[in-house]
N, C-alpha and C positions, 0 to 999 in steps of 0.2 A: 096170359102174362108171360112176360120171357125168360125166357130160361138159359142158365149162365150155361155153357158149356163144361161138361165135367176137364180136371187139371188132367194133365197126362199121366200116367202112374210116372217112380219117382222109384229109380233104386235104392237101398238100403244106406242109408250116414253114413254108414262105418266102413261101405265098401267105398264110396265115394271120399271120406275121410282117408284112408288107404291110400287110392288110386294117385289122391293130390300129395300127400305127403313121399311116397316112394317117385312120384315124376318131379318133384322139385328139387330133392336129397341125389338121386338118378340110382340108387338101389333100395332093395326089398330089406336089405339088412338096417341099416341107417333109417328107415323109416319105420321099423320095427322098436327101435332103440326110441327115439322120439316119441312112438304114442304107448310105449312099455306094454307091448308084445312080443311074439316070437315072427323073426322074418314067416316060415310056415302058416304062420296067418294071415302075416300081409299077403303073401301068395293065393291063399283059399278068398280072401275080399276082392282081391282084382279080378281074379276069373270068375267070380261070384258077378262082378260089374261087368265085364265083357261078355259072360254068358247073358244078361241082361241086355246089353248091346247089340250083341252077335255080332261084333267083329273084337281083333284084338288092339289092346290099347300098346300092351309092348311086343317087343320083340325079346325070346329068351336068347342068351347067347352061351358060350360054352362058359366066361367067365361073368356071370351076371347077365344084366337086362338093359335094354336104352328104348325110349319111347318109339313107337310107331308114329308114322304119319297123324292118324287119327288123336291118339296120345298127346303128341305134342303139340298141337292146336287147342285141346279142349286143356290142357295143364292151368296156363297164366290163366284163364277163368274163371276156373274152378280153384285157384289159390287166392284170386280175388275176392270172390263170394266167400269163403273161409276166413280171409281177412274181416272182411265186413261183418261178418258174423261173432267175432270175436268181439269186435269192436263193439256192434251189439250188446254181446252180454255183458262185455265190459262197464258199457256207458248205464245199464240198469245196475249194476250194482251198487255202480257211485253215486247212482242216487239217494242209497240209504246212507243217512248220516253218521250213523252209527257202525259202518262198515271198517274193518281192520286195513290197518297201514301193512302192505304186502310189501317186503322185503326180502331182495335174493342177495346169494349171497356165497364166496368162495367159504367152501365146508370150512376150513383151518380158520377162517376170519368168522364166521360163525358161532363155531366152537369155543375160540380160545379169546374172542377180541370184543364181539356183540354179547355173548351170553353175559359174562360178568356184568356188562353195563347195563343189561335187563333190570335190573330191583330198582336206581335210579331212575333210569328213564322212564318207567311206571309210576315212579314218585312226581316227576318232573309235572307228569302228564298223567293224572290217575283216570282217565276216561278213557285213555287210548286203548283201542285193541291191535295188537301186531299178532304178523304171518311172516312167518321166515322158512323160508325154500334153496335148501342147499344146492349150488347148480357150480360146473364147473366153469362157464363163461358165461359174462354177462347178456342180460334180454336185449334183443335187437331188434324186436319187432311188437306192435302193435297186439300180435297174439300174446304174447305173454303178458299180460296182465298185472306189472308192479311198478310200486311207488318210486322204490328206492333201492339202490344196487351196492355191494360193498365187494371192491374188485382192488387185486394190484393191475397199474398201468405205467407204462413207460411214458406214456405221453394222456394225460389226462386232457380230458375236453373244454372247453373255456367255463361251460353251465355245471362243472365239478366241483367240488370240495376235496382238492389233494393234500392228506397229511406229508410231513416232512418225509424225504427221502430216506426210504428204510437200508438196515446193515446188515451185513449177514456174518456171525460171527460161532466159532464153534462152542456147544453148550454140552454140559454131564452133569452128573451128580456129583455133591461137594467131595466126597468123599474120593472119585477120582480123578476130579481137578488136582489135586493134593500130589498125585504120584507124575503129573505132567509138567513139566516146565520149560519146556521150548517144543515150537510144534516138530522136530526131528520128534520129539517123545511116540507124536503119531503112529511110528514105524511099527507094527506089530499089532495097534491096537482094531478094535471092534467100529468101525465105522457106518453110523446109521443112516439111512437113507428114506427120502420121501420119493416116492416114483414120481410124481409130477416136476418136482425139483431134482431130479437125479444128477444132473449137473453141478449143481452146487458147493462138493467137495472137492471137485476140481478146479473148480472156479476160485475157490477159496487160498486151496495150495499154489495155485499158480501166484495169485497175489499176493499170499506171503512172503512166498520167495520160497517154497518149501520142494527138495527134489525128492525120491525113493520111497515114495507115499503111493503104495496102489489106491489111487484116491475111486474105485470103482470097486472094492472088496466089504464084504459085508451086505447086513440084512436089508430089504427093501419093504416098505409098507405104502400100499394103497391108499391111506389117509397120514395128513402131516400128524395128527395128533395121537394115533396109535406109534408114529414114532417118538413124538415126544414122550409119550408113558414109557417107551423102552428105556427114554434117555434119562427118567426120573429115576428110575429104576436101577440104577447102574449096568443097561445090559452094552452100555456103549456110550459114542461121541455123536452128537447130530449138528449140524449147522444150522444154528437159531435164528430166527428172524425177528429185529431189535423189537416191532409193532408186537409181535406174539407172544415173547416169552420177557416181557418186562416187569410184567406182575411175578411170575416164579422166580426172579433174580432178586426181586426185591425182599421175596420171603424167605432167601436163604435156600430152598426147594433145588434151584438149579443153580450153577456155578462156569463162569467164563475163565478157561485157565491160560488163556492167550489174552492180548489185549491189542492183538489184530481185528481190527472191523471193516471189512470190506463194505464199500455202496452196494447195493444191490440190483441200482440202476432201472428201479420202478418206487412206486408209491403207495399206499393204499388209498382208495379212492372211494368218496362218499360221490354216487351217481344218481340224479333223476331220472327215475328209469324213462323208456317210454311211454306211460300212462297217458289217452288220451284226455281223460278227466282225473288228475292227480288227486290225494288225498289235500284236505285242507293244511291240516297236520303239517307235508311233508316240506316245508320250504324251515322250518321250524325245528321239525326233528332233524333235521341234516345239519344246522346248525348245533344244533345241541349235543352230536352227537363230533361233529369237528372239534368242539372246543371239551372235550370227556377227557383228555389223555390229561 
């Protein structure tokens, strides 16, 4: 009888995993950060594959690494067949019916925008299951595996759901709204800061018309929302974003002592992710979820 010929051996996933992620990113660090490891590992997986190979796939250099000849031929490949592969496990899951509606999604717009609307939209649709994955910019590809995206965008895509153009206006506790009355009051006070937005209070004061305002002084926070607790809190001024902090204004919680509102000159945007087999759900919830405010 014939006999198949045995497959060739087959280095390790994760070094091949690795290999593609650090050749396409073009360092060891960036590709570290994408499959949430330490660069030092992505380094021990490559020469794990190249000792495997026995030749090198990069070349080290004094600031970093850029692909070898060999490397950069076997890259696009081997990012295809990882595409494909994704796409794979993607296309099996959607075939369970009962699989969760996967939602990414800016952490601030997460936290402070989607959460509240969770108890409704569970009412709306008490079968659904949702996955929410805080990311700091939106799925661009095939491998990322979700339904639906909730991003601000200057320019949203046609196949969008863009809410009204949001404002960006300065927020505190009532209490010291009370002692401000023109934004010169500014001058001396505690100025809070979102590192991703750190421009914002400049942005703000120039549009006021406001001069002599170190609008770069004060504390900075990694997430908008551990600033906004500072600003509940009375540990300072943040510049509020009209989408985010509408519900706190309306409980009395936070306080506008200006009635400057700058554009912000983007939008919050309800996005079909790239899903290649989208949730049945999601043309539905995206709706549902536009017309919430």
């Amino acid at each position: 009888m014939p006999v198949a010929p045995p497959r060739p051996p087959m280095p390790p996933l994760n070094a091949l995993r690795a290999f593609e992620a650090a050749g396409r990113l073009g360092s060891f660090a960036r590709a570290a950060e994408e499959l949430g490891v330490t660069p030092g590992a992505i380094a021990q997986q490559v020469r794990q594959l190249e000792a495997f190979l026995g030749f090198p796939l990069f070349r080290r250099l004094p600031q970093g690494v850029a692909l070898a000849d060999a490397g950069r031929q076997a890259q696009p490949r081997l990012s295809a067949a990882f595409e494909a592969l994704s796409l794979a496990v993607h296309d099996l899951r959607a075939t369970h019916a009962g699989r969760a509606l996967a939602i990414a999604a800016l952490p601030c717009i997460a936290q402070l925008w989607l959460s509240p609307r969770l108890p409704a939209l569970q009412q709306e649709f008490p079968e659904l299951q949702i996955s929410i994955s805080a990311m700091e910019a939106p799925p661009s590809g095939p491998r990322e595996a979700f339904d639906l995206a909730l991003f601000y965008l200057a320019e949203p895509p046609p196949d969008a759901l863009a809410l009204a153009e949001d404002s960006l206006v300065p927020i505190c506790s009532p209490h010291l709204a009370q002692q401000l009355r023109t934004p010169s009051d500014l001058l001396g006070r505690t100025l809070l800061h979102d590192a991703v937005w750190r421009s914002d209070w400049a942005r703000w004061l120039r549009y006021a018309g406001v001069a002599g305002v170190d609008a770069g002084r004060g504390p900075s926070y990694s997430l908008y929302a551990l600033a906004l607790d500072a600003a509940l809190g009375g540990s300072g001024i943040l510049i509020g974003r009209a989408s985010l902090i509408a519900p706190l204004l309306a409980q009395g919680r936070l306080a506008t002592p200006f009635a400057v509102a700058m554009p912000s000159g983007d939008r919050l945007t309800i996005l079909p992710a790239p899903a290649s087999r989208p949730h049945p759900l999601r043309a539905r919830v995206m709706e549902w979820l536009a017309d919430s405010l």
